[in-house]
PATI-635322 format. One record per residue (C-alpha): x, y, z. Coordinates in pm, whole numbers, plus 50000, padded with zeros to 5 digits. Last residue first. Layout:
REM PATI-635322
<kedren><xx>X</xx><yy>Y</yy><zz>Z</zz></kedren>
...
***
This chain:
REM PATI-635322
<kedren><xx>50492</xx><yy>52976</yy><zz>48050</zz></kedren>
<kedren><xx>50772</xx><yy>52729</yy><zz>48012</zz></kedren>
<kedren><xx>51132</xx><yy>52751</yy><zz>47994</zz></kedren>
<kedren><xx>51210</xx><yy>52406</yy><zz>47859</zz></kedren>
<kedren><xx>51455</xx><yy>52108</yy><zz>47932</zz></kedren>
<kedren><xx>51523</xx><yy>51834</yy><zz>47707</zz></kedren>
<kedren><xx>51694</xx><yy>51537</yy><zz>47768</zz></kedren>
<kedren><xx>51677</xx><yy>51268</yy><zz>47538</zz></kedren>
<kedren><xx>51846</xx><yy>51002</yy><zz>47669</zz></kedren>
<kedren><xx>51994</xx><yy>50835</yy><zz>48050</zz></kedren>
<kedren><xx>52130</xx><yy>50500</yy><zz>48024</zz></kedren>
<kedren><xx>52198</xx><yy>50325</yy><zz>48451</zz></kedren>
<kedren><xx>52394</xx><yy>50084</yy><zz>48567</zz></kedren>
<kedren><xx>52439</xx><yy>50114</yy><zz>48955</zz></kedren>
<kedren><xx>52582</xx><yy>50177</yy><zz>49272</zz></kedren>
<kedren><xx>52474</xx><yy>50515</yy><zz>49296</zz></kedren>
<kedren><xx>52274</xx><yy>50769</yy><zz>49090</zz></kedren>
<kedren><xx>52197</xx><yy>51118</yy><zz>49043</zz></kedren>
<kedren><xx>52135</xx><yy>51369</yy><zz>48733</zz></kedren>
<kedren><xx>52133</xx><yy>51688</yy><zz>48787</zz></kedren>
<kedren><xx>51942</xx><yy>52042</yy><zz>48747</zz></kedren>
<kedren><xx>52059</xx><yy>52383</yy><zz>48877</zz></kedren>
<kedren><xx>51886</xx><yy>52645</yy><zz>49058</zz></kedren>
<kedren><xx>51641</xx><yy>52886</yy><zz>49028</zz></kedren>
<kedren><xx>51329</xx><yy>52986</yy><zz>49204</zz></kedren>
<kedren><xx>51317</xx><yy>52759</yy><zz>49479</zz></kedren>
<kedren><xx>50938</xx><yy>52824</yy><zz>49598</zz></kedren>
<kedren><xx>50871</xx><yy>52923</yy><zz>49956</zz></kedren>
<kedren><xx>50465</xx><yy>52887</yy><zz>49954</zz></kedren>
<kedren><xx>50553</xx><yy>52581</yy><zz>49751</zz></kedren>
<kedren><xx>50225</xx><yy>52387</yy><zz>49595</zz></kedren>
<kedren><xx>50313</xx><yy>52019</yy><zz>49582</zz></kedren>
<kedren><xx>50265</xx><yy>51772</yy><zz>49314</zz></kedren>
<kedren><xx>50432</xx><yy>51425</yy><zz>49274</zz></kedren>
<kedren><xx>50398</xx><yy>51077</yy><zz>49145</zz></kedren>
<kedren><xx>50166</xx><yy>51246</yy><zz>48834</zz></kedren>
<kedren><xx>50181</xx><yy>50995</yy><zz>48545</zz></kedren>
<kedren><xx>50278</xx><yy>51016</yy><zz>48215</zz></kedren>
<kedren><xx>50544</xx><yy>50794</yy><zz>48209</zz></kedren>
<kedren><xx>50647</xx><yy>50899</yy><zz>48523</zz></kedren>
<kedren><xx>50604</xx><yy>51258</yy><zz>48657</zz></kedren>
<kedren><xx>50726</xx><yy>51532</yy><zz>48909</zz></kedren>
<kedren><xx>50548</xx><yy>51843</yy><zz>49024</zz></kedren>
<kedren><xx>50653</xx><yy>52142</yy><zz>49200</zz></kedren>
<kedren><xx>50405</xx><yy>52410</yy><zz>49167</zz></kedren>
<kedren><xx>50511</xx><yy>52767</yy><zz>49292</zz></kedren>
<kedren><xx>50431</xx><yy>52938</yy><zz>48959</zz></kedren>
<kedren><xx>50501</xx><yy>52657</yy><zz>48697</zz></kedren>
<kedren><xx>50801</xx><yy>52388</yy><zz>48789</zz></kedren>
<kedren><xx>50751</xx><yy>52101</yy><zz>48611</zz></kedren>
<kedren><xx>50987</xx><yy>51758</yy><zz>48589</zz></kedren>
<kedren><xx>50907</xx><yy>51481</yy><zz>48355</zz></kedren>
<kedren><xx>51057</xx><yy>51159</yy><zz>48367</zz></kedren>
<kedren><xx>50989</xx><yy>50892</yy><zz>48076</zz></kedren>
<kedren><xx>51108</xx><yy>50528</yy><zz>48210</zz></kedren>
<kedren><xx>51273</xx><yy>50295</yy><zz>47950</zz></kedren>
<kedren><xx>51265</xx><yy>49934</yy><zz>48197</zz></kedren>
<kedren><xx>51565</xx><yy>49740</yy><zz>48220</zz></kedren>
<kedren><xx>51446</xx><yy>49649</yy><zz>48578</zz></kedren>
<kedren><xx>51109</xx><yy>49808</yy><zz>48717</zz></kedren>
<kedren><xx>51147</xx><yy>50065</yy><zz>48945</zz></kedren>
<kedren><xx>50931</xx><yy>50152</yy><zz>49287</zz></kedren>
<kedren><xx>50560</xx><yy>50370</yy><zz>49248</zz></kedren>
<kedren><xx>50325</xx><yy>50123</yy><zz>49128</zz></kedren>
<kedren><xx>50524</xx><yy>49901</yy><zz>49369</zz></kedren>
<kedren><xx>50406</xx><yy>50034</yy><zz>49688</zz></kedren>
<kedren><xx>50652</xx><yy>50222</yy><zz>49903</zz></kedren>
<kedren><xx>50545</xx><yy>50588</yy><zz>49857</zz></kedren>
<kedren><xx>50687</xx><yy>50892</yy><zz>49981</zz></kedren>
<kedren><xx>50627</xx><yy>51291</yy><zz>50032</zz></kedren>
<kedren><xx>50772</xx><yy>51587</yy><zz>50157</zz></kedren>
<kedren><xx>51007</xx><yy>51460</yy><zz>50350</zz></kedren>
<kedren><xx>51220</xx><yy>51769</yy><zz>50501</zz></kedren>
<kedren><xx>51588</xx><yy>51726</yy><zz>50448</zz></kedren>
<kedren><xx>51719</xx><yy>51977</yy><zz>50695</zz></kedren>
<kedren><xx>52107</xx><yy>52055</yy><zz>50663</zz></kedren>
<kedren><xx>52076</xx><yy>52459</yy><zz>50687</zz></kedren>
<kedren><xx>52131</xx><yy>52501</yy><zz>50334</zz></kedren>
<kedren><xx>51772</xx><yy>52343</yy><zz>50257</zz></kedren>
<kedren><xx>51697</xx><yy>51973</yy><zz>50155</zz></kedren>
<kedren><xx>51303</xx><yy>51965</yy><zz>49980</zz></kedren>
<kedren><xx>51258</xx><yy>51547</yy><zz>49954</zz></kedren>
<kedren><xx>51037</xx><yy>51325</yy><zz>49741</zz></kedren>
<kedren><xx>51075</xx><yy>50986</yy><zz>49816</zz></kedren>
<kedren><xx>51033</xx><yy>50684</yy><zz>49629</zz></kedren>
<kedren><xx>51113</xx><yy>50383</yy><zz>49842</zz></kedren>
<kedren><xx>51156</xx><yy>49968</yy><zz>49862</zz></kedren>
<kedren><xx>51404</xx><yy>49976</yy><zz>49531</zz></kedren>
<kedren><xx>51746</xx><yy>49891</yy><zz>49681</zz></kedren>
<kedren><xx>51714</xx><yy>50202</yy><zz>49944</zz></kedren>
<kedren><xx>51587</xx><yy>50403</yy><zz>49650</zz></kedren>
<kedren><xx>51342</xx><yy>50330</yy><zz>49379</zz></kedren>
<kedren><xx>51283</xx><yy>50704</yy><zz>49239</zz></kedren>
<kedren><xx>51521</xx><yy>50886</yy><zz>49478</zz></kedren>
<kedren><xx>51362</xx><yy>51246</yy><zz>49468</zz></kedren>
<kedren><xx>51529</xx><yy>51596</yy><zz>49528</zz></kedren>
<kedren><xx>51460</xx><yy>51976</yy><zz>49563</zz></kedren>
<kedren><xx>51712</xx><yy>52177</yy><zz>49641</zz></kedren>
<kedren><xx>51964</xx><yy>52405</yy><zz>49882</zz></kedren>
<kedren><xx>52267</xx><yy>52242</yy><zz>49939</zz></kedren>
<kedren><xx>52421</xx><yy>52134</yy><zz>50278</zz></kedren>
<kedren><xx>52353</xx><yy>51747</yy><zz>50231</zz></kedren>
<kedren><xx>52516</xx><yy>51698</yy><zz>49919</zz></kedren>
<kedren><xx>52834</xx><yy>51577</yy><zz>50044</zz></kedren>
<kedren><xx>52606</xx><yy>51299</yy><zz>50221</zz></kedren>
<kedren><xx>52598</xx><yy>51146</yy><zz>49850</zz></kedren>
<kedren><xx>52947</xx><yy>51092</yy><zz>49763</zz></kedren>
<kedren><xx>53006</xx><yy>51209</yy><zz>49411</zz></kedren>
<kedren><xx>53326</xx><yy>51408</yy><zz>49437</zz></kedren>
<kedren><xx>53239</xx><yy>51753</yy><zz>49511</zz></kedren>
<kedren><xx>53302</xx><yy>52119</yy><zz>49361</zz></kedren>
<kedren><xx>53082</xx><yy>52177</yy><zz>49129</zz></kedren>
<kedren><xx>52918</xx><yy>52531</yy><zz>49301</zz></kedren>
<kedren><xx>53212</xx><yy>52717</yy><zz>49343</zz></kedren>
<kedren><xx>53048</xx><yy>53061</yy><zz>49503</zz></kedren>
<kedren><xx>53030</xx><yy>52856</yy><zz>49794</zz></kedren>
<kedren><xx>52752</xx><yy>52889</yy><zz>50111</zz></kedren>
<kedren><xx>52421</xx><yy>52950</yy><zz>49963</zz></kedren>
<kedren><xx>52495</xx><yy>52627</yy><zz>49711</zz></kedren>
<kedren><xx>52224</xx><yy>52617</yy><zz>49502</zz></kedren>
<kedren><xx>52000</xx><yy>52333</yy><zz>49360</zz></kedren>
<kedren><xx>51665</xx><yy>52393</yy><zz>49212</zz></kedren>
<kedren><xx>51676</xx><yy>52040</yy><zz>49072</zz></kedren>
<kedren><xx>51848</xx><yy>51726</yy><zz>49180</zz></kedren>
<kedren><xx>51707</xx><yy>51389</yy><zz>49075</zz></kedren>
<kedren><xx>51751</xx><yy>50992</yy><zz>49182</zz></kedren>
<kedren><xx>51685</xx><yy>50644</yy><zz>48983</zz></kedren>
<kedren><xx>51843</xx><yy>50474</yy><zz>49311</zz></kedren>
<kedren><xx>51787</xx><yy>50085</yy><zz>49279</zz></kedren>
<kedren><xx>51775</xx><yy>49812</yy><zz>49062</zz></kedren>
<kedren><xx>52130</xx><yy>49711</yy><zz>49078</zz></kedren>
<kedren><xx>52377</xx><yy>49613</yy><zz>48850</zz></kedren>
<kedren><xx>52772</xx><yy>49750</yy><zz>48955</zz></kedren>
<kedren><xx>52983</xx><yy>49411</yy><zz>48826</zz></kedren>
<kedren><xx>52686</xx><yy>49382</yy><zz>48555</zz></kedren>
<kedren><xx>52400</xx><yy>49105</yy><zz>48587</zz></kedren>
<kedren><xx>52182</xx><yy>49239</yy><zz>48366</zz></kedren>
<kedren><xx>52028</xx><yy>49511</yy><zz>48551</zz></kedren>
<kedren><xx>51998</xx><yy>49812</yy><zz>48393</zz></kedren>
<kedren><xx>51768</xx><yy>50139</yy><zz>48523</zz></kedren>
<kedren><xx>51641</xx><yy>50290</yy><zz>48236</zz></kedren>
<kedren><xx>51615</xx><yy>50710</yy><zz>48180</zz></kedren>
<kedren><xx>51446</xx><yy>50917</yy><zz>47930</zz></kedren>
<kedren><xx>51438</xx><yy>51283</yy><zz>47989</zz></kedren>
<kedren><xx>51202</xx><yy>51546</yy><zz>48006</zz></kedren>
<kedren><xx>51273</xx><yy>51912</yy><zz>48216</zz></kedren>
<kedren><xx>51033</xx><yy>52135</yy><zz>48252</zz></kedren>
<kedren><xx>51086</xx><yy>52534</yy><zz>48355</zz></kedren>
<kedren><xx>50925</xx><yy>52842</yy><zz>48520</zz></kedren>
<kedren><xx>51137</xx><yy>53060</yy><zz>48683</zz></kedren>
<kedren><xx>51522</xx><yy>53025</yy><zz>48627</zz></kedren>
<kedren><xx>51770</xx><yy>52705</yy><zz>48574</zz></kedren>
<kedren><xx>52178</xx><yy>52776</yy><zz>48602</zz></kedren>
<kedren><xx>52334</xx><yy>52615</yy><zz>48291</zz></kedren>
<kedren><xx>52628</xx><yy>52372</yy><zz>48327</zz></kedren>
<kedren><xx>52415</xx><yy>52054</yy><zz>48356</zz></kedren>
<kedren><xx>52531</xx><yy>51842</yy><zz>48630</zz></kedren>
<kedren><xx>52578</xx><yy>51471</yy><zz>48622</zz></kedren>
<kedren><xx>52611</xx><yy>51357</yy><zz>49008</zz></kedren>
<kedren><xx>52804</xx><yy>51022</yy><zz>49023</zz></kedren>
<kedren><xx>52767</xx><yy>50721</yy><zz>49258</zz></kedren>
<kedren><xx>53063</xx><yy>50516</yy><zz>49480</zz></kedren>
<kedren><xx>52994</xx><yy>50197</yy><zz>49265</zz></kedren>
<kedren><xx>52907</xx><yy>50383</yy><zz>48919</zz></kedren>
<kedren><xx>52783</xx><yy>50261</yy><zz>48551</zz></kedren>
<kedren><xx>52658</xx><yy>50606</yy><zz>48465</zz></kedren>
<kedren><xx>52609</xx><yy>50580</yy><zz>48087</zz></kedren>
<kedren><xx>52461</xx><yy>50863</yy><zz>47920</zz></kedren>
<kedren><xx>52343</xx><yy>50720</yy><zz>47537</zz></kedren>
<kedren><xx>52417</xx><yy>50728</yy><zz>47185</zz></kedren>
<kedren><xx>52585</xx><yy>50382</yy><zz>47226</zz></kedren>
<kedren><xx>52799</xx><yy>50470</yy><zz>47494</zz></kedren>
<kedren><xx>52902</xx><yy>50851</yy><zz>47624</zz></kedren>
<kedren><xx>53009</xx><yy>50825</yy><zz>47949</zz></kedren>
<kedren><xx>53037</xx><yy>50804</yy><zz>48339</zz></kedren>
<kedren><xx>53238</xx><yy>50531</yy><zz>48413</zz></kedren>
<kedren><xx>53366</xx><yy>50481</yy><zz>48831</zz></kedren>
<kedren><xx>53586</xx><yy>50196</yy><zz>48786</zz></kedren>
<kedren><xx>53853</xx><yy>50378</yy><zz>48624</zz></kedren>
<kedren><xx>53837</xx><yy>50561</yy><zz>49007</zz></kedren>
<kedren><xx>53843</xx><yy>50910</yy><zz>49023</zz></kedren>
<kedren><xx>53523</xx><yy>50920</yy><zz>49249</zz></kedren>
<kedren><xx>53241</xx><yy>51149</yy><zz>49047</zz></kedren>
<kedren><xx>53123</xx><yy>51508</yy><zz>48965</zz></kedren>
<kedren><xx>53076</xx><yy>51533</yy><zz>48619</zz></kedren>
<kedren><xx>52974</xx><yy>51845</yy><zz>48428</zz></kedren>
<kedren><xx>52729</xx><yy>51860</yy><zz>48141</zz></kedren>
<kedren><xx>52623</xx><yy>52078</yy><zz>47820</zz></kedren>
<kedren><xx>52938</xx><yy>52074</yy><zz>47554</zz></kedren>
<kedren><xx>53155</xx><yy>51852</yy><zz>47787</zz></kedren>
<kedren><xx>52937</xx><yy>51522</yy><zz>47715</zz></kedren>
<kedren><xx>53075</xx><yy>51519</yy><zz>47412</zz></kedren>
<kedren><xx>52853</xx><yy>51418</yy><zz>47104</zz></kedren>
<kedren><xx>52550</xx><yy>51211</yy><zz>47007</zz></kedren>
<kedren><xx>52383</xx><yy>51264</yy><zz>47363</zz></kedren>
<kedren><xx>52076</xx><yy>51320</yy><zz>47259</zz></kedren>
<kedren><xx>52061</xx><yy>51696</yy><zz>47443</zz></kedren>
<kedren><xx>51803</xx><yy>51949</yy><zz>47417</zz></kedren>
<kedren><xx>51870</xx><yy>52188</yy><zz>47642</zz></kedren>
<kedren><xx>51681</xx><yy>52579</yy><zz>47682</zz></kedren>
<kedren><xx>51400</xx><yy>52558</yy><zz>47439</zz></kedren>
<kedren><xx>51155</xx><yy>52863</yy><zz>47517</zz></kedren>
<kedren><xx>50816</xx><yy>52987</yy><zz>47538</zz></kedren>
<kedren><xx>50719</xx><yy>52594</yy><zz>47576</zz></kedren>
<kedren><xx>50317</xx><yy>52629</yy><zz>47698</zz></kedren>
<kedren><xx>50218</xx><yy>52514</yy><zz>48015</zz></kedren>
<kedren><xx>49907</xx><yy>52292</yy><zz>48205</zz></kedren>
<kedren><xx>49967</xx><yy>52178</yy><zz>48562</zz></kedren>
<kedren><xx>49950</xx><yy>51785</yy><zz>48596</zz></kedren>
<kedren><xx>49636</xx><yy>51737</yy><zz>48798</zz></kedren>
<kedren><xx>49582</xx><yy>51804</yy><zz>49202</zz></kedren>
<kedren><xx>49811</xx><yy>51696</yy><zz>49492</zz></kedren>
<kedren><xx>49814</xx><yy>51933</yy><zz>49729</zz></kedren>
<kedren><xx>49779</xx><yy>51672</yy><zz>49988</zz></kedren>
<kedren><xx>50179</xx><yy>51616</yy><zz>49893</zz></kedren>
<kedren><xx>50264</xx><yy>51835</yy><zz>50219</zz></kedren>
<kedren><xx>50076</xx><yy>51502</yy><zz>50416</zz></kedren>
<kedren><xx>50271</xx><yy>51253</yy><zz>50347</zz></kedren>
<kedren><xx>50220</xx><yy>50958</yy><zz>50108</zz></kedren>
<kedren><xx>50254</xx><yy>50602</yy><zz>50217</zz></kedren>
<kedren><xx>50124</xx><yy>50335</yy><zz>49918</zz></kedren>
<kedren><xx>50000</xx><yy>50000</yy><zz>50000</zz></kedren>
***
């Protein structure tokens, strides 16, 4: 049976927009240097790369994948994303994560960490683990500067947990103080912010796994 707290009572339908603007749109048919930064262990076994027309993040220790651009206003963000598990060295169905809205209130270097997730924890953001803690939760999260990760919302049942090898459509909006964050379609999260993060970065999160990220596109909206 699904959990869900109570800040995600706002819950309503997916918020309608129009695209004023096309900010990203990236198939990943050239270097990932041109739109993305990499913050990961230094290992050789820690591969974050360009493979088959695809993202690869095939990490033990985890890997944030940053794009460059700072995020303002109203936006959506679409990408494709599969979680492998084939029996790889790193394969596990777990931790299909997302950073948006982040800032750093603190540093005026904002890529300056090494993958590890708890080096996150003094950021300012919004943040869900799709599948985490080896696919049992989905958790939607609001982290601010001070250290507080406030829950915003979670489910456990498994309309809401990963499927293995599965192509999963994400969609991300953020429209005038609505947060919302979608699955193939379907609403997972909405929340109305009275305290809306108005800009921010975006990234891509993941530990100990294999994971192919495509078609990201990311839109001012209106």
């Amino acid at each position: 049976m699904a959990s869900i707290l109570l800040f995600a009572l706002n819950a309503s339908s997916q918020v309608n927009y129009t695209v004023k603007k096309q900010l990203l749109k990236d198939d990943f048919s050239s270097s990932l240097n041109n739109n993305w930064i990499i913050e990961k262990q230094p290992a050789d076994t820690e591969i974050v790369a360009i493979q088959h027309g695809k993202l690869l993040l095939d990490t033990y220790n985890g890997a944030t994948v940053w794009y460059k651009q700072e995020l303002k206003g109203n936006v959506c963000i679409k990408l494709k994303r599969t979680v492998i598990v084939e029996g790889g060295k790193n394969d596990r169905l777990s931790d299909c994560n997302f950073f948006w809205m982040v800032t750093d209130p603190f540093q005026n270097n904002m890529f300056r960490r090494s993958g590890g997730f708890k080096e996150y924890d003094s950021l300012s953001m919004y943040y869900v683990g799709f599948g985490g803690n080896y696919n049992t939760t989905t958790r939607f999260r609001k982290y601010s500067a001070k250290g507080d990760k406030q829950l915003l919302a979670e489910f456990k049942d498994q309309l809401h947990l990963l499927d293995a090898n599965k192509e999963y459509q994400i969609e991300i909006i953020m429209k005038d103080g609505w947060v919302q964050f979608l699955v193939d379609g379907k609403l997972f999260f909405s929340y109305k912010d009275a305290a809306t993060l108005t800009h921010g970065y975006f990234a891509i999160r993941s530990t100990r796994s294999r994971q192919e990220i495509d078609e990201v596109e990311i839109d001012e909206i209106e």
